[in-house]
VEXDREN-2710 file (C-alpha; in Angstrom, 1 decimal):
% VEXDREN-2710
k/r/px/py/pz
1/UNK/186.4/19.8/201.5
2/UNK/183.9/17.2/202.4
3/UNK/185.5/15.2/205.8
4/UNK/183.5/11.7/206.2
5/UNK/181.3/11.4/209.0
6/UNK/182.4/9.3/212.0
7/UNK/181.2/6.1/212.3
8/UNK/178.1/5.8/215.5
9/UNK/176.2/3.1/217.8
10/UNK/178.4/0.6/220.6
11/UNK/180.6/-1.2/218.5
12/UNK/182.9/2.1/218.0
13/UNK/185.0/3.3/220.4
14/UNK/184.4/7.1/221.9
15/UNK/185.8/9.9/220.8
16/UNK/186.9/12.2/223.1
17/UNK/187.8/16.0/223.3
18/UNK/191.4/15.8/223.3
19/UNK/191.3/13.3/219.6
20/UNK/188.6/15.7/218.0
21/UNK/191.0/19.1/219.3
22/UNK/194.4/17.3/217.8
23/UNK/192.2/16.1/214.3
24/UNK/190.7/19.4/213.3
25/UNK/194.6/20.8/213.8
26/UNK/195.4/17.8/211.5
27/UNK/192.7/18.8/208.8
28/UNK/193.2/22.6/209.6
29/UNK/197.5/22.2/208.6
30/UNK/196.6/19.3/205.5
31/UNK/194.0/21.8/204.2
32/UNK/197.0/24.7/204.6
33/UNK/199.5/22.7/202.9
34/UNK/197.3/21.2/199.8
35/UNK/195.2/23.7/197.7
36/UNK/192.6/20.2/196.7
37/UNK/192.5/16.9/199.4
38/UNK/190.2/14.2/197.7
39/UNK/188.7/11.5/200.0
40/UNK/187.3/8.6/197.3
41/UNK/185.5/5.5/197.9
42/UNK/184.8/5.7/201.9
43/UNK/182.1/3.9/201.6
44/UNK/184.2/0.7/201.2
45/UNK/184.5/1.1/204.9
46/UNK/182.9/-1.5/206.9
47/UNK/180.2/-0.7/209.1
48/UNK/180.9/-2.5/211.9
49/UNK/184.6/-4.3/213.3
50/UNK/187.9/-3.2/213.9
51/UNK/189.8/-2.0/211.1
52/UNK/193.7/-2.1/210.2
53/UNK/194.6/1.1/207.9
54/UNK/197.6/0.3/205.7
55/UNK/199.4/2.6/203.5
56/UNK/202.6/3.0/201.6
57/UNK/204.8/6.0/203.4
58/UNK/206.7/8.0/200.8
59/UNK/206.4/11.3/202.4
60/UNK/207.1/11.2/206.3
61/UNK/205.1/13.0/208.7
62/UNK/202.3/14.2/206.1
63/UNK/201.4/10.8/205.4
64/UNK/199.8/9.5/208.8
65/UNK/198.7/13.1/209.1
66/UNK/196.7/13.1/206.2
67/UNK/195.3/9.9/207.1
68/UNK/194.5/11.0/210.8
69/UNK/192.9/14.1/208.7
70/UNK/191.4/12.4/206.4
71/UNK/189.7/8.8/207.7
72/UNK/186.4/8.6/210.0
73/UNK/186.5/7.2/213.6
74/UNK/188.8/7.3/216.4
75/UNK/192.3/6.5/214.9
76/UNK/195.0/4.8/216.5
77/UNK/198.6/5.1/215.4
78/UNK/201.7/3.1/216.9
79/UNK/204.6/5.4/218.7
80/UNK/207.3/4.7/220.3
81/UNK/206.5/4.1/223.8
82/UNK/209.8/6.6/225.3
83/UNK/206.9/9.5/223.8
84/UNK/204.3/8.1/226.5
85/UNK/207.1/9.1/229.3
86/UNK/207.5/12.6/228.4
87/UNK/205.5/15.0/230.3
88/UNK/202.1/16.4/229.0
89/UNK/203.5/15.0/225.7
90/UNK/202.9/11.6/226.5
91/UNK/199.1/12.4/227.6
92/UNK/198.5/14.4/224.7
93/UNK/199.6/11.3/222.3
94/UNK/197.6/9.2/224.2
95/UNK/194.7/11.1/224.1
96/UNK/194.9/11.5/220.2
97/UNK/195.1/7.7/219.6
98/UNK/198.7/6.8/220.1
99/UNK/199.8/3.4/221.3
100/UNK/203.2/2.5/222.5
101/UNK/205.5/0.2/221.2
102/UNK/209.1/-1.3/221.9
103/UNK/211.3/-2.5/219.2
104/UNK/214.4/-5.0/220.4
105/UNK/216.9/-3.1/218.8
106/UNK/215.8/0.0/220.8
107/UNK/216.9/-1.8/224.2
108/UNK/219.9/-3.0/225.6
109/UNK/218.0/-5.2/227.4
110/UNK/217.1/-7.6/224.1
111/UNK/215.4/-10.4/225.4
112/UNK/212.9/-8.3/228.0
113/UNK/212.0/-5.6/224.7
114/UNK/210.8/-8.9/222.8
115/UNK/208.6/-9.9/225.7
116/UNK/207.3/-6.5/226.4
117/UNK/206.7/-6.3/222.6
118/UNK/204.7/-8.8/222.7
119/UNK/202.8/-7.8/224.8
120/UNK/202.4/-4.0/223.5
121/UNK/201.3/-5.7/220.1
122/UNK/198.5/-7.4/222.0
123/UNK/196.9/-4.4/223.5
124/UNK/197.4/-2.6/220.2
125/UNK/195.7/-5.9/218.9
126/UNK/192.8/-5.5/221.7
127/UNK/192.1/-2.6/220.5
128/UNK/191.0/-3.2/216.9
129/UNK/189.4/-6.4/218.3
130/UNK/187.1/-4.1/220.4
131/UNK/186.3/-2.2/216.9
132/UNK/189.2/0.4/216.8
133/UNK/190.7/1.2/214.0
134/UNK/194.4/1.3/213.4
135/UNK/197.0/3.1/211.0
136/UNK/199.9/0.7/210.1
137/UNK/202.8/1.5/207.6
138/UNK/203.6/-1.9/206.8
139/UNK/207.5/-1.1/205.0
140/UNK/208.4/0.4/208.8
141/UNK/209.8/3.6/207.4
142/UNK/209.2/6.5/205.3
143/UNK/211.1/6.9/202.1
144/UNK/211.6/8.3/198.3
145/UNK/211.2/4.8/196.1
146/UNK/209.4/4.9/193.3
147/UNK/208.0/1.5/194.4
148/UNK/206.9/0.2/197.9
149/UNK/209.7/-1.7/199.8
150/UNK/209.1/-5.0/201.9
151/UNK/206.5/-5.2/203.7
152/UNK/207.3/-6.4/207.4
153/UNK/205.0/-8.4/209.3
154/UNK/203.5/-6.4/212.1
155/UNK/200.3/-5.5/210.7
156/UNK/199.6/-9.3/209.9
157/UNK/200.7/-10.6/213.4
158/UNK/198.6/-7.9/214.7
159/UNK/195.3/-8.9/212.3
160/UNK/195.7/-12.3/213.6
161/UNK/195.7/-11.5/217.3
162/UNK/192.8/-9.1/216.8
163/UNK/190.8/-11.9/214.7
164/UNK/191.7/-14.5/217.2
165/UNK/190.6/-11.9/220.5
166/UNK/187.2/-10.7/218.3
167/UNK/186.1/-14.2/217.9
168/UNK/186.4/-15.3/221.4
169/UNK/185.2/-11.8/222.6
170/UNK/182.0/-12.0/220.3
171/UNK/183.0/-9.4/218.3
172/UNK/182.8/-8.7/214.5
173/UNK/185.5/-9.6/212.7
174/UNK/188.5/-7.1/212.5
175/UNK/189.3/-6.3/208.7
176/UNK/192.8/-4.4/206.8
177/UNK/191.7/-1.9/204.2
178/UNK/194.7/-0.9/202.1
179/UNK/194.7/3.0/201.6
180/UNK/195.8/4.6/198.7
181/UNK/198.1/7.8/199.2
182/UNK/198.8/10.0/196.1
183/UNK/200.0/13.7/195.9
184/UNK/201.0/15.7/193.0
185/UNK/204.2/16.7/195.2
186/UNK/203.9/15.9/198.5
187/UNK/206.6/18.5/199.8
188/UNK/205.7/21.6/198.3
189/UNK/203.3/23.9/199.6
190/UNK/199.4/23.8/197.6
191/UNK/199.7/21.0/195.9
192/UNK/196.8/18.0/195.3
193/UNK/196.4/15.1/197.2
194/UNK/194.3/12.0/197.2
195/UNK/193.3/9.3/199.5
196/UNK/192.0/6.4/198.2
197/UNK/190.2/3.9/200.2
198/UNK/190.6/0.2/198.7
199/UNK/188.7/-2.7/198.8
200/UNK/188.4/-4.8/202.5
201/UNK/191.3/-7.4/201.9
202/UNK/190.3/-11.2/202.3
203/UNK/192.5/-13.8/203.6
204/UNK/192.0/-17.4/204.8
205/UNK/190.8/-18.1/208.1
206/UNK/193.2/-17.6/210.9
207/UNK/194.7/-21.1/212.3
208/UNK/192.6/-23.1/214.8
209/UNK/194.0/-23.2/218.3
210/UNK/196.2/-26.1/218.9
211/UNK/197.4/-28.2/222.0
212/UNK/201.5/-28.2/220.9
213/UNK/202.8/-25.0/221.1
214/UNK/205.1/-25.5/218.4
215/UNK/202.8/-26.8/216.0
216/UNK/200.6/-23.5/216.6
217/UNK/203.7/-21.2/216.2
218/UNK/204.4/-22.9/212.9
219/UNK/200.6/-22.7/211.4
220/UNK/200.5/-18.6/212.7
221/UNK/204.0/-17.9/211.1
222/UNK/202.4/-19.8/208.0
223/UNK/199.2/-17.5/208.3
224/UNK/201.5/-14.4/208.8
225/UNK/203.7/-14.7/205.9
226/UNK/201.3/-15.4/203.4
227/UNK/199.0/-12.2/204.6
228/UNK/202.6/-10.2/204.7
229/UNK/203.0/-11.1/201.1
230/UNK/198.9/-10.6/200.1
231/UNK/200.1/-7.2/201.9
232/UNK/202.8/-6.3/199.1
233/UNK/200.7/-6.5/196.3
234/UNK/197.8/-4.8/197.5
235/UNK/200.4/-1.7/198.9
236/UNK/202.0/-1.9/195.0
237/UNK/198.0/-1.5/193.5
238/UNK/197.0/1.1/195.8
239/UNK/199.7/3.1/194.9
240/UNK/200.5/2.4/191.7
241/UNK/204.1/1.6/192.6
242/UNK/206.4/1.4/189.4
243/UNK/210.0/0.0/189.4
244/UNK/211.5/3.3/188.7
245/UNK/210.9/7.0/188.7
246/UNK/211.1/7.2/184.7
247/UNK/208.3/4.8/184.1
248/UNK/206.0/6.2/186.7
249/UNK/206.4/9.7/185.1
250/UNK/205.8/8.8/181.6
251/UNK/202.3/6.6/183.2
252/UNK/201.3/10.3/184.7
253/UNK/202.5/12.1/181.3
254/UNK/200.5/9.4/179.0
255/UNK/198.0/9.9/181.3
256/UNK/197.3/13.7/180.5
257/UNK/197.8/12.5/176.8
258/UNK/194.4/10.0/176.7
259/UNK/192.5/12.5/179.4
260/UNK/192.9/15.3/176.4
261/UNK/191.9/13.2/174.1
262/UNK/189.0/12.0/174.9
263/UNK/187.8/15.6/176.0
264/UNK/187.7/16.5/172.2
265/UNK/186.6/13.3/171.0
266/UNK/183.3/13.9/172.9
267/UNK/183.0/17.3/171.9
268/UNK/183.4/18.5/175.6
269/UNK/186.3/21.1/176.8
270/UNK/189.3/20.5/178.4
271/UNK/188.6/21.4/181.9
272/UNK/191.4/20.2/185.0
273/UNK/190.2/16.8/186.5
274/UNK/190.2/16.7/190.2
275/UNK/193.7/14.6/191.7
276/UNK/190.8/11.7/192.4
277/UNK/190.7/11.5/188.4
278/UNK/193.8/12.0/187.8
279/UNK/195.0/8.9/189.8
280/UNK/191.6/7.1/188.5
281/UNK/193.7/7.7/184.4
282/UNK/197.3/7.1/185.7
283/UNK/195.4/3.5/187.3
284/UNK/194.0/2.6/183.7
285/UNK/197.2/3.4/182.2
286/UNK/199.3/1.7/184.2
287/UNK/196.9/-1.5/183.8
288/UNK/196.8/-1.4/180.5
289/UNK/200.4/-1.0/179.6
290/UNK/201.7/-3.6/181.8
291/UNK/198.7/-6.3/180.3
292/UNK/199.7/-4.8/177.0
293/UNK/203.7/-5.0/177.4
294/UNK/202.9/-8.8/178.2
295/UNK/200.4/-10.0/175.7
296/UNK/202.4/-7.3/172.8
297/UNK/205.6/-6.3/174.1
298/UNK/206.4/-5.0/169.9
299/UNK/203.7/-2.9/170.1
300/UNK/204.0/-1.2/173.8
301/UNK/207.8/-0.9/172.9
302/UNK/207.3/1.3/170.0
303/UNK/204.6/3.2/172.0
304/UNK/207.1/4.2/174.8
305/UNK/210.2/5.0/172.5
306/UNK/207.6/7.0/170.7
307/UNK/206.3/8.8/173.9
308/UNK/209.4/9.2/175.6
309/UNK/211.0/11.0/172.3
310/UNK/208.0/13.2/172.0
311/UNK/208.4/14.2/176.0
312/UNK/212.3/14.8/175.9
313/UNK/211.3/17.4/172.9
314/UNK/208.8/19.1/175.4
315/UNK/211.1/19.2/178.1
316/UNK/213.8/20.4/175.5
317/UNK/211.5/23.3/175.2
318/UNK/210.7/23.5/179.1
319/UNK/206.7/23.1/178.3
320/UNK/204.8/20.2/179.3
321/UNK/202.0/18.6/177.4
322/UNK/199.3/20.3/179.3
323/UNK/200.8/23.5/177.6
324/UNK/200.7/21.6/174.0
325/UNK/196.9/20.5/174.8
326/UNK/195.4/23.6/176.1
327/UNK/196.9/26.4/173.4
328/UNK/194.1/28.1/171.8
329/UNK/193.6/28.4/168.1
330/UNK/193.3/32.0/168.6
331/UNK/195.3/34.0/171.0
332/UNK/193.1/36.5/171.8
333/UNK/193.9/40.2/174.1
334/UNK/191.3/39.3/176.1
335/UNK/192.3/36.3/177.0
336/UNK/195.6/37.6/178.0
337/UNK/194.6/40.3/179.9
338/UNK/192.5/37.7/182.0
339/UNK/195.8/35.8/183.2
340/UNK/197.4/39.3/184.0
341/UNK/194.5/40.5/186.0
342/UNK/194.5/37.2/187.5
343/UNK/198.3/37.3/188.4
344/UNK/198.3/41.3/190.0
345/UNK/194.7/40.9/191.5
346/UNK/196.8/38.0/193.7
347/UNK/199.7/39.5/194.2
348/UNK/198.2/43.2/195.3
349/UNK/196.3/41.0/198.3
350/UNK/199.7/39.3/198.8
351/UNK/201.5/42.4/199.5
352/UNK/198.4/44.2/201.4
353/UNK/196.8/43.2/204.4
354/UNK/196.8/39.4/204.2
355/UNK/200.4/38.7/203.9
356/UNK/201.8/41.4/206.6
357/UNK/199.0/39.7/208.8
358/UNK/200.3/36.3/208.2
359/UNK/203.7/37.2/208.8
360/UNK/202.9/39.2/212.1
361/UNK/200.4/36.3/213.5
362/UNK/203.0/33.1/212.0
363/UNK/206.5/34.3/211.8
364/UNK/207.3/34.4/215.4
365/UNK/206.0/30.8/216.1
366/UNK/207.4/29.5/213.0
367/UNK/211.1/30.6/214.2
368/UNK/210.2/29.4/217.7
369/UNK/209.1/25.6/216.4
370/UNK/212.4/25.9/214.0
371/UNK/214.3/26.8/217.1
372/UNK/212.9/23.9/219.2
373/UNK/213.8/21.4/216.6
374/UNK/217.3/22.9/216.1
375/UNK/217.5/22.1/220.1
376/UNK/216.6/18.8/220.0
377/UNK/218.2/17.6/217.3
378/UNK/221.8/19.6/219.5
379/UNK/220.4/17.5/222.9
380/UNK/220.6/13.8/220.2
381/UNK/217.1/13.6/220.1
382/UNK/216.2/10.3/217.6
383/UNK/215.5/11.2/214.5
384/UNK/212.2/8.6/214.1
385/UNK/210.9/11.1/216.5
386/UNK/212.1/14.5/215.0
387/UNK/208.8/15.2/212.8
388/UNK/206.7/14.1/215.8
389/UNK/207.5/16.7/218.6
390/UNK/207.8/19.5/215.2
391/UNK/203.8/19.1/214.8
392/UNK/203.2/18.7/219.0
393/UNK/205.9/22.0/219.4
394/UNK/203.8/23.7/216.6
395/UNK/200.3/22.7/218.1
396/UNK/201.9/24.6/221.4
397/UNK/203.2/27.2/219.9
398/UNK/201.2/28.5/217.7
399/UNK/198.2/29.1/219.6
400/UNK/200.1/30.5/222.2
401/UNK/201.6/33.5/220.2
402/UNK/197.5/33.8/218.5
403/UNK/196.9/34.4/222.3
404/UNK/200.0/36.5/222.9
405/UNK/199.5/38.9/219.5
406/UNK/195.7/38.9/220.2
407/UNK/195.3/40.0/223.8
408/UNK/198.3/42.8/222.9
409/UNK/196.8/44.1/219.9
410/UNK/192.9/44.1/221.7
411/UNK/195.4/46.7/224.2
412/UNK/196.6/49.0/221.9
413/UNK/193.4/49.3/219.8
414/UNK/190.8/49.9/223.1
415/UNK/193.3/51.1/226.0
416/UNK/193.2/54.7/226.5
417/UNK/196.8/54.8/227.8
418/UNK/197.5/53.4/224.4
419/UNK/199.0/55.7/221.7
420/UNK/197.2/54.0/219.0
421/UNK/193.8/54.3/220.6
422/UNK/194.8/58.0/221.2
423/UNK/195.3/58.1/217.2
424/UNK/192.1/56.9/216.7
425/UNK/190.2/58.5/218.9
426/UNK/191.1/61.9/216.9
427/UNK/188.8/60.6/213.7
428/UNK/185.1/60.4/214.3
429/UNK/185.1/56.8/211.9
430/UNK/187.8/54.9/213.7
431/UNK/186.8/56.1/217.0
432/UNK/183.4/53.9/216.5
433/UNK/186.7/50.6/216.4
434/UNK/187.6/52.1/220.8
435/UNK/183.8/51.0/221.7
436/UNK/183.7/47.4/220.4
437/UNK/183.5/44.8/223.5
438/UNK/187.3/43.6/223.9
439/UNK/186.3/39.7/224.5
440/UNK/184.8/40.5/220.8
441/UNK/188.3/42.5/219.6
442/UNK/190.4/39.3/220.8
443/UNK/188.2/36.6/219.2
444/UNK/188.2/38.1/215.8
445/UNK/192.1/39.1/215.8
446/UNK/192.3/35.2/217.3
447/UNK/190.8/33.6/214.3
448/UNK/191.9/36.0/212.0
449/UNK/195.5/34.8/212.7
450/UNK/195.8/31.6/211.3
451/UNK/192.9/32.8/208.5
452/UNK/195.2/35.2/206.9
453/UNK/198.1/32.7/206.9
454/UNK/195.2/30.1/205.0
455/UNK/194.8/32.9/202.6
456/UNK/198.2/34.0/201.9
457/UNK/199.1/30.8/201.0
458/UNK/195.7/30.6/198.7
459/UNK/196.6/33.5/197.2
460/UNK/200.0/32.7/196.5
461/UNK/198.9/29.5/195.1
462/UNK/197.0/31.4/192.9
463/UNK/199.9/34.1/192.2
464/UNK/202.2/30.7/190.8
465/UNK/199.1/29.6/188.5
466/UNK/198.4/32.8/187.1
467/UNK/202.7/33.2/186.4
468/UNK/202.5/29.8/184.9
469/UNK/200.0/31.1/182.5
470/UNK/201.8/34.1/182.3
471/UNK/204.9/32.1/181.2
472/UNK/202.5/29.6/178.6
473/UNK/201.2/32.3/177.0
474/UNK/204.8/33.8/176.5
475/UNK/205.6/30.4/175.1
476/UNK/201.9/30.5/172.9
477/UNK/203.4/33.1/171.0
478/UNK/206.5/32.1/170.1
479/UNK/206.8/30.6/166.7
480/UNK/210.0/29.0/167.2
481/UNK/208.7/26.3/169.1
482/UNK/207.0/24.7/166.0
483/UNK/203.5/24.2/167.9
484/UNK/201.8/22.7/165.3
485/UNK/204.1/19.9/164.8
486/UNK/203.9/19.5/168.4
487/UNK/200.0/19.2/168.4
488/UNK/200.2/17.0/165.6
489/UNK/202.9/14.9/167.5
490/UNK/200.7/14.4/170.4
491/UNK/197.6/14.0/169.0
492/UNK/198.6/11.1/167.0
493/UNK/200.0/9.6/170.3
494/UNK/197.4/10.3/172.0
495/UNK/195.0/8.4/169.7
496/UNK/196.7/5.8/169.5
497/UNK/196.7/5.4/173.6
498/UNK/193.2/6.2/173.5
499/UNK/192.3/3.6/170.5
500/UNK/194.4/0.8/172.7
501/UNK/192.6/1.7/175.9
502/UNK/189.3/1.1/174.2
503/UNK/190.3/-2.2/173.4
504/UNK/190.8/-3.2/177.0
505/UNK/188.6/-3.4/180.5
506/UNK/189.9/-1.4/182.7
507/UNK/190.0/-0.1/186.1
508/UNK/186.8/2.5/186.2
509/UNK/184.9/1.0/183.4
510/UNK/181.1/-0.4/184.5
511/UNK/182.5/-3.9/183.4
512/UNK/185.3/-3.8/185.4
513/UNK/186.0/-6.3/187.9
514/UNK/188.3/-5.7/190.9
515/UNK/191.5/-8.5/191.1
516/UNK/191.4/-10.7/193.8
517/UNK/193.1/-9.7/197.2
518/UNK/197.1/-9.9/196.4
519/UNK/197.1/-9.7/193.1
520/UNK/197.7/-6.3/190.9
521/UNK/195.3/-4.8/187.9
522/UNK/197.2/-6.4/185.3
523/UNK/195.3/-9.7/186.4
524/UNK/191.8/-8.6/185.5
525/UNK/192.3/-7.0/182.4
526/UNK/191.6/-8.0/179.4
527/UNK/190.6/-7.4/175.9
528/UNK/186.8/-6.5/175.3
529/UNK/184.6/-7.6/171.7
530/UNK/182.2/-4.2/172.0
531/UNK/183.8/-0.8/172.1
532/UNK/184.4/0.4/175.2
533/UNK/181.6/2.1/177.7
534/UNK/182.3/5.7/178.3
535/UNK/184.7/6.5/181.0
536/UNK/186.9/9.6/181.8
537/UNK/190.8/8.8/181.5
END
């Protein structure tokens, strides 16, 4: 995993020990939870100025942590400013980047929250002015649409207040760079995610400074809605936001459809694209069906009836198209005994050393972070801050029973009023393990903690690929599913998505030209003279 370098010289704000502790915990869970993290297009970054972060938030906690993970500099991410009063907590959030906030309806006392917000969105706004950068979720709340809700207006009050503080400051203008957040399935464990950094939105220029008040309230609310809505569309682009769940499942499943495709048409094999290229095809898809349902809705109707049949026969069959695209011609022993070495190679490790090491070193903080939440939750704590003190309770916890297991284990092992060290003393091999240095004992039974529950859940990741394999080739040999009309089915579909892909520019082709800020793909696509450059779907 390749983590981008932070960015140097005055104009970015110091990073100090507390951020970089709480970010390699963020990149040490996010590279637990997801077997492949792909960063892509970082170097759309700009090199000097405040930057505003904003993403679409489909998947709670992970999202801001994979972004804190994930993104270079010293991030800063709004919380709600009761956090900053709790003891130790509300220095630890502060030291990893947090900055408080009070929303009205979070106060009885409706008229003072508005004027202390105010004034909390102004130091969050100082702070990208001085060249910070910021992590905004612009809908105001996580959720499980298919499409990005409303956008709300904070992040383009808070652009304009940093724009407006950078230029009399001196500074270098503050930018927003949408993020693209994608994951295969964001709440199971070892799954793929990607994070895509957009293009640097432009805007007009911020309102000049007025004598009437009211007449500058009016030009900034003018400024701020019209960002907002610029906002919208450039969440719905980066993350390829569909109107319903259906039609952004059939874009992924079409997807795998062209990517196979063009694999045999150039002669090369059909290898697993990274997540990055994944969301790259399901991009060009998703352009080229909506320019294509517009300019020949006859043609993109029969498409989809004819796609959507074909899948409902897969699923009828519980295979999925990657199955119909990657059966060999020949099902050979060999290759079947590869997938069942494969499977009981994992599972041996699973059920040795590994796994009864992550359960020792994990299992007891686990129940005591479960525990803690259960509490809370019993004592009303809020809910918008229920995922919060899980990660802080875990980053406590955790260590602490590393510590705990560690120092007692170092005991048994070199103690000579320990039983176990008497055991060992009685062989001549593992006597050698009662001389080691006991600082050394701890520091390797300390790391190896948390590495054995990173490669348990590698190997089981690799235990559930080898099953499905298992299962395909179970379903390979059996002739009642009909494969050959079903490779016929979808290789006629999948020419014909290929053939009307060619026709087009789209996203990823040299020729392609990003839409300007606030508008979607569809915009700047259009239908070429030449056949198409090549380009991986």
């Amino acid at each position: 995993m390749r983590w981008p370098k932070d960015p140097q010289g005055d104009g970015h704000p110091r990073i100090n020990r507390i951020y970089r502790w709480v970010r390699r915990m963020s990149r040490s869970l996010v590279s637990i939870w997801f077997r492949e993290i792909n960063i892509v297009d970082d170097e759309n970054l700009p090199q000097e100025g405040g930057i505003i972060f904003i993403a679409w938030h489909p998947s709670g906690l992970i999202d801001p942590m994979l972004m804190h993970a994930s993104l270079p500099g010293r991030l800063s991410m709004i919380a709600k400013h009761t956090l900053f009063k709790i003891p130790l907590l509300g220095r630890l959030i502060r030291g990893a980047g947090a900055v408080p906030i009070e929303r009205a309806q979070d106060s009885d006392d409706v008229e003072g929250a508005k004027a202390r917000n105010r004034d909390q969105l102004d130091n969050v706004a100082s702070v990208v002015a001085d060249g910070g950068r910021l992590i905004i979720f612009p809908e105001g709340t996580t959720h499980t649409e298919s499409s990005v809700k409303r956008a709300r207006s904070g992040a383009a009050r808070i652009l304009l207040a940093a724009r407006r503080k950078a230029l009399v400051e001196g500074q270098a203008e503050p930018q927003l760079v949408p993020i693209g957040l994608h994951y295969s399935e964001s709440h199971t464990f070892r799954e793929r995610a990607a994070v895509i950094v957009e293009r640097i939105m432009k805007f007009a220029p911020i309102p000049d400074l007025v004598e009437n008040p009211e007449e500058q309230d009016e030009m900034d609310r003018e400024w701020v809605s019209e960002v907002t809505s610029l906002i919208g569309v450039e969440l719905n682009r980066a993350s390829l936001s569909k109107t319903t769940w259906r039609e952004r499942t059939l874009i992924w499943k079409a997807r795998s459809l062209a990517y196979a495709e063009k694999a045999r048409q150039s002669g090369g094999k059909l290898i697993k694209p990274s997540y990055a290229e994944s969301v790259m095809g399901a991009r060009r898809v998703r352009a080229g069906w909506e320019y294509l349902a517009e300019h020949d809705p006859s043609l993109t109707g029969k498409l989809v009836e004819d796609c959507e049949h074909h899948f409902e026969q897969l699923e009828e069959r519980n295979i999925t198209p990657i199955d119909v695209d990657a059966r060999p011609e020949n099902l050979t022993r060999k290759d079947s005994a590869k997938v069942m070495f494969s499977w009981l190679w994992a599972g041996v490790w699973m059920l040795g050393l590994i796994t009864w090491s992550a359960v020792f070193g994990n299992l007891v903080p686990y129940r005591g972070n479960a525990t803690a939440v259960k509490l809370m939750k019993k004592r009303g704590a809020d809910q918008s801050i229920i995922g919060t003190l899980k990660v802080l309770t875990a980053v406590i916890f955790f260590p602490l029973w590393w510590i705990i297991a560690s120092a007692a284990l170092t005991w048994m092992l070199l103690a000579t009023a320990s039983p176990v060290n008497e055991i060992l003393v009685k062989h001549w091999l593992l006597e050698l393990l009662t001389f080691l240095p006991p600082l050394l004992v701890f520091s390797l039974l300390f790391i190896w903690w948390p590495a054995s529950a990173k490669l348990h859940l590698r190997l089981y990741a690799r235990l559930v690929i080898s099953s499905r394999a298992m299962r395909r080739w179970k379903a390979w040999k059996d002739d009642e599913y009909n494969w050959d009309l079903l490779v016929k089915q979808q290789r006629q579909l999948a020419g014909r998505l290929v053939g009307l892909g060619e026709g087009l520019v789209l996203p990823g082709d040299p020729d392609w030209v990003d839409p300007p800020t606030g508008s979607d793909d569809v915009v700047s696509v259009k239908k070429r003279s030449t056949p198409a450059p090549s380009v991986n779907s």
